[in-house]
PDB file of N, CA, C and O in Angstrom:
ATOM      1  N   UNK A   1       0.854  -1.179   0.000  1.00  0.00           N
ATOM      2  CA  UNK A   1       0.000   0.000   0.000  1.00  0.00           C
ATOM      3  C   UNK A   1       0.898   1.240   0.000  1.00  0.00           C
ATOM      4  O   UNK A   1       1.745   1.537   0.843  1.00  0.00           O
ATOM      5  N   UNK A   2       0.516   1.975  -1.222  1.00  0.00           N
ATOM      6  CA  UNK A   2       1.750   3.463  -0.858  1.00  0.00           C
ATOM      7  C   UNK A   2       0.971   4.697  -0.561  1.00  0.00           C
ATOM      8  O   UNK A   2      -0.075   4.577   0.077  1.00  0.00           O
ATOM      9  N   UNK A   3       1.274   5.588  -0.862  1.00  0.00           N
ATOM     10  CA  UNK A   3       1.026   6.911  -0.026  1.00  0.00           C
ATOM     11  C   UNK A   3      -0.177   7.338  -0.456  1.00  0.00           C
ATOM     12  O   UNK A   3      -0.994   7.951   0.231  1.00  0.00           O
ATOM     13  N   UNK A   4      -0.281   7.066  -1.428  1.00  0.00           N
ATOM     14  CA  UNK A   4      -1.390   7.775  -2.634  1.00  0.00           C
ATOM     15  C   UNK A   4      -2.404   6.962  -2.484  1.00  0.00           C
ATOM     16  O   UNK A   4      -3.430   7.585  -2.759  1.00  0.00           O
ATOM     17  N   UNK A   5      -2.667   5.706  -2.136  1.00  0.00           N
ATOM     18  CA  UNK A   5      -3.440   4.534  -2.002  1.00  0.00           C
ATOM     19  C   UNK A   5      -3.764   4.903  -0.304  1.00  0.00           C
ATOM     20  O   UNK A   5      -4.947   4.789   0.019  1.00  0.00           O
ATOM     21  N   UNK A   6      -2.843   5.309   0.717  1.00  0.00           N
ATOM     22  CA  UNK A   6      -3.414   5.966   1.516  1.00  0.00           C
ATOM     23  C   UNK A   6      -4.235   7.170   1.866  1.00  0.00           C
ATOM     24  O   UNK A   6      -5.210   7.209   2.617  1.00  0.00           O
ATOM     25  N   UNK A   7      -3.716   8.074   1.243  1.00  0.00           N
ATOM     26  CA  UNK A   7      -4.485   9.316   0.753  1.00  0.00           C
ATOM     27  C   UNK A   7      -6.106   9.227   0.858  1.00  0.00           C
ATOM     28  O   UNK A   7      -6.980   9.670   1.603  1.00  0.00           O
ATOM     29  N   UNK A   8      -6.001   8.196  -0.600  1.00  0.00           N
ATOM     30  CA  UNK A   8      -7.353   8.148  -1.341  1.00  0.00           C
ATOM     31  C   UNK A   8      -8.204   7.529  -0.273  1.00  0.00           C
ATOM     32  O   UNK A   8      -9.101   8.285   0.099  1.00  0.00           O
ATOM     33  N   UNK A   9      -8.175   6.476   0.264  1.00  0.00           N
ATOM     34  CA  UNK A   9      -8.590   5.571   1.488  1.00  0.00           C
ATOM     35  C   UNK A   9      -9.059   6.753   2.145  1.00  0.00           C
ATOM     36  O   UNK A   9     -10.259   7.001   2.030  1.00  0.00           O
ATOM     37  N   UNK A  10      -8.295   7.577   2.854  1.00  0.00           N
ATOM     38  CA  UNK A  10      -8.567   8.496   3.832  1.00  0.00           C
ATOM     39  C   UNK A  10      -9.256   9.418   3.664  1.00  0.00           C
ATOM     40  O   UNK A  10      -9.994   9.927   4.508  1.00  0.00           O
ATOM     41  N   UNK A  11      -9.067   9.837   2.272  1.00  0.00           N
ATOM     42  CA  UNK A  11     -10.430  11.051   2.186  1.00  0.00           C
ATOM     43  C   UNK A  11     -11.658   9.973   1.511  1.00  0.00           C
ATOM     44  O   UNK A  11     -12.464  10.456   0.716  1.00  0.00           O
ATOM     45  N   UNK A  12     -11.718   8.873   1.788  1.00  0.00           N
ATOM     46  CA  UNK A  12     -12.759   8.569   1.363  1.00  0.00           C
ATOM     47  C   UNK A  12     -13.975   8.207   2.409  1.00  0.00           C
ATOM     48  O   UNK A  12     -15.202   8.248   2.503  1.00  0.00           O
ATOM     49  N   UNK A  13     -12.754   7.811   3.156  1.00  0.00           N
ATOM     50  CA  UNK A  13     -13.608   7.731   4.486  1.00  0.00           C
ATOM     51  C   UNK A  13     -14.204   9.159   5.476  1.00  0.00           C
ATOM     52  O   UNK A  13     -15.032   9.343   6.368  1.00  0.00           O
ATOM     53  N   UNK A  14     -13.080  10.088   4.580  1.00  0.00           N
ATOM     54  CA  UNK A  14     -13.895  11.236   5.331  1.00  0.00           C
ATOM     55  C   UNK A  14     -14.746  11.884   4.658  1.00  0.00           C
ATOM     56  O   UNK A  14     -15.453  12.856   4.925  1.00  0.00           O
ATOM     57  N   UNK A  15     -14.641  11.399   3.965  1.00  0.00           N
ATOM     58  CA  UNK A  15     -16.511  11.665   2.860  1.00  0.00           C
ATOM     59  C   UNK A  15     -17.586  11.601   3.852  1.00  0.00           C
ATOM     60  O   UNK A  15     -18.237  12.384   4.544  1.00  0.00           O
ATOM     61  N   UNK A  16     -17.476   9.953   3.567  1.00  0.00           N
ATOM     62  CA  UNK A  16     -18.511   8.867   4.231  1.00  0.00           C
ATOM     63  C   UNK A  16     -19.238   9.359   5.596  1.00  0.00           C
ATOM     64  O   UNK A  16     -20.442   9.410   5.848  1.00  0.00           O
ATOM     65  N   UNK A  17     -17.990   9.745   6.488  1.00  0.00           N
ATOM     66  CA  UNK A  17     -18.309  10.188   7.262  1.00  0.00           C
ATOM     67  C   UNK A  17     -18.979  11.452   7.205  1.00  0.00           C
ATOM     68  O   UNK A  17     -20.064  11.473   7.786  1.00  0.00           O
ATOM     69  N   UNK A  18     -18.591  12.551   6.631  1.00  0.00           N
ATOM     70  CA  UNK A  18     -18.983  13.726   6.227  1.00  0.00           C
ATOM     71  C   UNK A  18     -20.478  13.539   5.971  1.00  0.00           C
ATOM     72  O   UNK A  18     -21.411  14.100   6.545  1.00  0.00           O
ATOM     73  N   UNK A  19     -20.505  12.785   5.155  1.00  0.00           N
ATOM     74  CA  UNK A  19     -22.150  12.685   4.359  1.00  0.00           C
ATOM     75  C   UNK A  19     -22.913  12.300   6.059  1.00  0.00           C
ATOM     76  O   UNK A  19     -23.679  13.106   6.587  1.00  0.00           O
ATOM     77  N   UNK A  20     -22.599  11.189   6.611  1.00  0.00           N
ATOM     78  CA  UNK A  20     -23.124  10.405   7.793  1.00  0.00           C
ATOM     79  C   UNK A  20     -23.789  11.530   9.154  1.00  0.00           C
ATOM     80  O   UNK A  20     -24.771  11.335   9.870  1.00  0.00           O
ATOM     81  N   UNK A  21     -22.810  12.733   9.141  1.00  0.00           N
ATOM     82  CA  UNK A  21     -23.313  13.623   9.653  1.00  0.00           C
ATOM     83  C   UNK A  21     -24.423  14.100   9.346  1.00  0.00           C
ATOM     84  O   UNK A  21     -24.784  14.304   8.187  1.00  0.00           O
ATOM     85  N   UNK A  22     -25.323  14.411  10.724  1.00  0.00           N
ATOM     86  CA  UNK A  22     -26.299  15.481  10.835  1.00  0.00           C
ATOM     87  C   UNK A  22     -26.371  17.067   9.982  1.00  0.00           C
ATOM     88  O   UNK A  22     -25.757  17.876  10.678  1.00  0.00           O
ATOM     89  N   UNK A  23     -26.687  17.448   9.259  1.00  0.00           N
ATOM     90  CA  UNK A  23     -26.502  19.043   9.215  1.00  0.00           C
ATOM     91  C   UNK A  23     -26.412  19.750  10.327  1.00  0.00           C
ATOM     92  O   UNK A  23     -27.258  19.527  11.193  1.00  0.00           O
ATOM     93  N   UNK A  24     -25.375  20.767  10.574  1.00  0.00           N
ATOM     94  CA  UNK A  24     -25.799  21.637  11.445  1.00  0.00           C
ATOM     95  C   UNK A  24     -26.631  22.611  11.854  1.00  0.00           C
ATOM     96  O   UNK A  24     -25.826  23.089  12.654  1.00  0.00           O
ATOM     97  N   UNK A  25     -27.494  23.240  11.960  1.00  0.00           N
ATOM     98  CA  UNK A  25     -28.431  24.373  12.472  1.00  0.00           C
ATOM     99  C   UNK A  25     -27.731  25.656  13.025  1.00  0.00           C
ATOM    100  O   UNK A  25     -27.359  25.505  14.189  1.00  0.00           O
ATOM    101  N   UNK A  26     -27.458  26.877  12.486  1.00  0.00           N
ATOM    102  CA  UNK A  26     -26.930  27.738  12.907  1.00  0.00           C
ATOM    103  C   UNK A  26     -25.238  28.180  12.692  1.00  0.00           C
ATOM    104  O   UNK A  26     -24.350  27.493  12.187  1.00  0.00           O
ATOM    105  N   UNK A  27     -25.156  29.451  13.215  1.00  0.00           N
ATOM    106  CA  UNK A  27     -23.568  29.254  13.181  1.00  0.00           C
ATOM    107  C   UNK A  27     -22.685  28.939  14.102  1.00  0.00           C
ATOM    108  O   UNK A  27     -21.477  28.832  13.895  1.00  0.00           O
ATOM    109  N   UNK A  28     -23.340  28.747  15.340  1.00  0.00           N
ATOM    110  CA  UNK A  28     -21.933  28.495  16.345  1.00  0.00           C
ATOM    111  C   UNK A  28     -22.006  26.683  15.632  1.00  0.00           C
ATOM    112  O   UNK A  28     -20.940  26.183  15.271  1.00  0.00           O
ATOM    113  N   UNK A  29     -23.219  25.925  15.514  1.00  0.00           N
ATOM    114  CA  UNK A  29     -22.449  24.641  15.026  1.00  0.00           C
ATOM    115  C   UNK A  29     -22.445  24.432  13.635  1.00  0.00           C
ATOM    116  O   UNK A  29     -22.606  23.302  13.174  1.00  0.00           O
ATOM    117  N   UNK A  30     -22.279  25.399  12.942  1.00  0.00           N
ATOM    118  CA  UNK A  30     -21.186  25.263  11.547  1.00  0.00           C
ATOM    119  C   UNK A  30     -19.911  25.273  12.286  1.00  0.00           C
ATOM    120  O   UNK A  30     -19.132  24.339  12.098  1.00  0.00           O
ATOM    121  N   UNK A  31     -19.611  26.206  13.094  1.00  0.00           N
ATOM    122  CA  UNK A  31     -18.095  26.634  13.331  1.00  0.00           C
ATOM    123  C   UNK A  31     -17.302  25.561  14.298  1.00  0.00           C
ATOM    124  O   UNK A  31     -16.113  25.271  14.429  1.00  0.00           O
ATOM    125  N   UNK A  32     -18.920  24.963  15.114  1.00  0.00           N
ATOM    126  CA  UNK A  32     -18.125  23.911  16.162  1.00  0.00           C
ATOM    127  C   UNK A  32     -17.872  22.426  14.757  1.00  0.00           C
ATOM    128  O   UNK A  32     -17.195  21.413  14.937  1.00  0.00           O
ATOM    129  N   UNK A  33     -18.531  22.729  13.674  1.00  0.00           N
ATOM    130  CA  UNK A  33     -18.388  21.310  13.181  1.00  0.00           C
ATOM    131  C   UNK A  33     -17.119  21.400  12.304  1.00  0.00           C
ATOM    132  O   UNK A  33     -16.368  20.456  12.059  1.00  0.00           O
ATOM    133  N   UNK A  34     -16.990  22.643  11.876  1.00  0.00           N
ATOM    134  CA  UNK A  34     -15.791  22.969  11.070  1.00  0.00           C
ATOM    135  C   UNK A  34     -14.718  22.887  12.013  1.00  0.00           C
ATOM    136  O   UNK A  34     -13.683  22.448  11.512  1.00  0.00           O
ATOM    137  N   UNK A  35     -14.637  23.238  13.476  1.00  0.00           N
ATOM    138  CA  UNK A  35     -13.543  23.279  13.882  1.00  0.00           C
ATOM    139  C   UNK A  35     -12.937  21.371  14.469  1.00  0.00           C
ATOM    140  O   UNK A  35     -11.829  20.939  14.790  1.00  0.00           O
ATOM    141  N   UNK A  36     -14.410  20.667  14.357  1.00  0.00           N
ATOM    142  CA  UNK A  36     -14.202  18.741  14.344  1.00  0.00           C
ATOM    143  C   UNK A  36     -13.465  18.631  13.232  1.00  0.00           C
ATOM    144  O   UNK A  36     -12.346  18.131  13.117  1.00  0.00           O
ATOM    145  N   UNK A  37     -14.227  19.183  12.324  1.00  0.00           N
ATOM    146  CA  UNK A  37     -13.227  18.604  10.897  1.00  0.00           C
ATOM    147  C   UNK A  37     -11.887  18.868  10.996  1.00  0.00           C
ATOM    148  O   UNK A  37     -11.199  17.851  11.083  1.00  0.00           O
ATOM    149  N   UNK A  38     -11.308  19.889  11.010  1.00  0.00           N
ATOM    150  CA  UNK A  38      -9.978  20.064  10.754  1.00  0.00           C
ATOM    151  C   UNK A  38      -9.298  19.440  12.533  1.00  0.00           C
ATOM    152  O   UNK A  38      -8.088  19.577  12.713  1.00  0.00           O
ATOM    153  N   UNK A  39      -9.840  19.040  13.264  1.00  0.00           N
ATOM    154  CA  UNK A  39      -9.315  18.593  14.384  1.00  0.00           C
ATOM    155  C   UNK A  39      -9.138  16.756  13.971  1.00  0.00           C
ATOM    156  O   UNK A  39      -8.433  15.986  14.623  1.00  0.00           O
ATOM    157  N   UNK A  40      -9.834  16.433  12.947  1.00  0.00           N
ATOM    158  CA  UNK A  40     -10.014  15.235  12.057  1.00  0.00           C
ATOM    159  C   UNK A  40      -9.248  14.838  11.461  1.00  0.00           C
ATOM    160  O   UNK A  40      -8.767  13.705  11.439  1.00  0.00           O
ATOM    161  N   UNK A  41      -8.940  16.066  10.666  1.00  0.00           N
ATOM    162  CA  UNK A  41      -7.811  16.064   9.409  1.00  0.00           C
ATOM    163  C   UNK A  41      -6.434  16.086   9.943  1.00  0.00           C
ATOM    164  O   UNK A  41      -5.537  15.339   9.553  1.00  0.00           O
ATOM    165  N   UNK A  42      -6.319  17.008  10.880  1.00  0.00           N
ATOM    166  CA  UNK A  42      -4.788  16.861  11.445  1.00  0.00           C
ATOM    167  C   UNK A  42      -4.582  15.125  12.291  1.00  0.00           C
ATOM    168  O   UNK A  42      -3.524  14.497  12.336  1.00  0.00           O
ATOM    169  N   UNK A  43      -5.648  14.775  12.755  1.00  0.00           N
ATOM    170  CA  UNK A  43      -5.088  13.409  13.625  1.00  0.00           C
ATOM    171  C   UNK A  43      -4.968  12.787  12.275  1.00  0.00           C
ATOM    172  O   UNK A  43      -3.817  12.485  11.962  1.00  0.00           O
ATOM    173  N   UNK A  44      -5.925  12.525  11.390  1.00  0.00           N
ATOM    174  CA  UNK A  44      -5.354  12.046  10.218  1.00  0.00           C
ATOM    175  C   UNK A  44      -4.137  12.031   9.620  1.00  0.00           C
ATOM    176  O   UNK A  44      -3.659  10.997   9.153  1.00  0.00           O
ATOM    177  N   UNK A  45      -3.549  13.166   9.588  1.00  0.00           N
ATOM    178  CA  UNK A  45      -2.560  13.457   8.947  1.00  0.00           C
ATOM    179  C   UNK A  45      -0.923  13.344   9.701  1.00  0.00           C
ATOM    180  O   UNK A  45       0.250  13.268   9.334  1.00  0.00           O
ATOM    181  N   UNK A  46      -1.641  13.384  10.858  1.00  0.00           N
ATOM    182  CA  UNK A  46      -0.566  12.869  11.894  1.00  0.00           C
ATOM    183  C   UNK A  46      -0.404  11.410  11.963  1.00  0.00           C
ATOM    184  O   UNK A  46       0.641  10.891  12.355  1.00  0.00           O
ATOM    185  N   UNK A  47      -1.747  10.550  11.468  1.00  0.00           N
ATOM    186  CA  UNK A  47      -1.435   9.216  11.461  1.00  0.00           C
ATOM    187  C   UNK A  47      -0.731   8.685   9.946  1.00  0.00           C
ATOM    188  O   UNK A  47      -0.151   7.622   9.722  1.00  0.00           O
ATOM    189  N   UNK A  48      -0.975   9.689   9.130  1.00  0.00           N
ATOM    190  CA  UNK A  48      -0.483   9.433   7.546  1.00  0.00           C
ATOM    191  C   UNK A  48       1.286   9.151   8.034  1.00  0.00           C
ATOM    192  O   UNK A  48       1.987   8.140   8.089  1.00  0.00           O
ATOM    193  N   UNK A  49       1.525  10.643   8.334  1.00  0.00           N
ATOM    194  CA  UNK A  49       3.058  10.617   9.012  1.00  0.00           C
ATOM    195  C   UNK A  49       3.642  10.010   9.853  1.00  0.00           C
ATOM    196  O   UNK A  49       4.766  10.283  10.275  1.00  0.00           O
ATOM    197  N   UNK A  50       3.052   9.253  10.143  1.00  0.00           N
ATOM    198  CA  UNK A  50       3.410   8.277  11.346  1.00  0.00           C
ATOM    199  C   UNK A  50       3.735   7.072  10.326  1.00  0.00           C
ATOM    200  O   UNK A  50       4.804   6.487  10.502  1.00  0.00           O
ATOM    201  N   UNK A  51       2.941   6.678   9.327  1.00  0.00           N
ATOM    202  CA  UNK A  51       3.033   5.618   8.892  1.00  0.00           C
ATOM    203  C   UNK A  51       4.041   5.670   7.572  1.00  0.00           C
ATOM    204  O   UNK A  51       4.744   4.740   7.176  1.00  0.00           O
ATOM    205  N   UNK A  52       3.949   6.760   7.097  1.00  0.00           N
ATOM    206  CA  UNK A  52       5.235   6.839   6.523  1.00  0.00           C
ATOM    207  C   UNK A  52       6.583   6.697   6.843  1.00  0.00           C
ATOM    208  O   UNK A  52       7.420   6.041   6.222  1.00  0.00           O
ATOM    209  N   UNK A  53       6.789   7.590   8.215  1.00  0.00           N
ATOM    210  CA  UNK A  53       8.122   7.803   8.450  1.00  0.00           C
ATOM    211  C   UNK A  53       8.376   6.272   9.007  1.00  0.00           C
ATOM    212  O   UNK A  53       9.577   6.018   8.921  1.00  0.00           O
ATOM    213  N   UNK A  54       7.567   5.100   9.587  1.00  0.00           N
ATOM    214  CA  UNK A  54       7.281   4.256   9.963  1.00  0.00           C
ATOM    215  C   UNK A  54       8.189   2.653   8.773  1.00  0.00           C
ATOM    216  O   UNK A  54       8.834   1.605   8.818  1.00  0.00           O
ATOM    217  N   UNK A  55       7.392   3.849   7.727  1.00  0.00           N
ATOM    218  CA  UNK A  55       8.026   2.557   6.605  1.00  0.00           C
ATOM    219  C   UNK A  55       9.355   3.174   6.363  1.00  0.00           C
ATOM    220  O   UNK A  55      10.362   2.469   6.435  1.00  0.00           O
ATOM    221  N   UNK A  56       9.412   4.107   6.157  1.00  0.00           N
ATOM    222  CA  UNK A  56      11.246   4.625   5.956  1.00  0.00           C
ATOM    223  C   UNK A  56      11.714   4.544   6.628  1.00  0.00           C
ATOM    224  O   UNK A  56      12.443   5.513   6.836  1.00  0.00           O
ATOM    225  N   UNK A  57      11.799   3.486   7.552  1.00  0.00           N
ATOM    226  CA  UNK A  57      13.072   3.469   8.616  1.00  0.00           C
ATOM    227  C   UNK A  57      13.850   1.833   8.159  1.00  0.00           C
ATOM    228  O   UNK A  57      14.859   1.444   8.747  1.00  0.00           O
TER     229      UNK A  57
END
């Protein structure tokens, strides 16, 4: 599995999930849901890097 095959996996699942969500109502939870997402994306992306630097050793 390489990077790009991870990638794709990962935003696919954050589709899925995306779609799976409720709509929000209002703006404080647009902003609380926008601020899940990117709290999402970074553990994501922290686990991408993990698994990379993981195989390059």
């Amino acid at each position: 599995m390489n990077e790009d095959e991870i990638r794709r996996a990962v935003a696919r699942e954050l589709r899925e999930y995306q779609r799976s969500q409720p709509k929000p109502k209002g703006m404080v939870d647009e902003v609380s849901s926008a601020v899940s997402g990117c709290m999402v994306l970074f553990v994501v992306a922290l686990v991408i890097l993990g698994m990379v630097s993981a195989c390059n050793r």
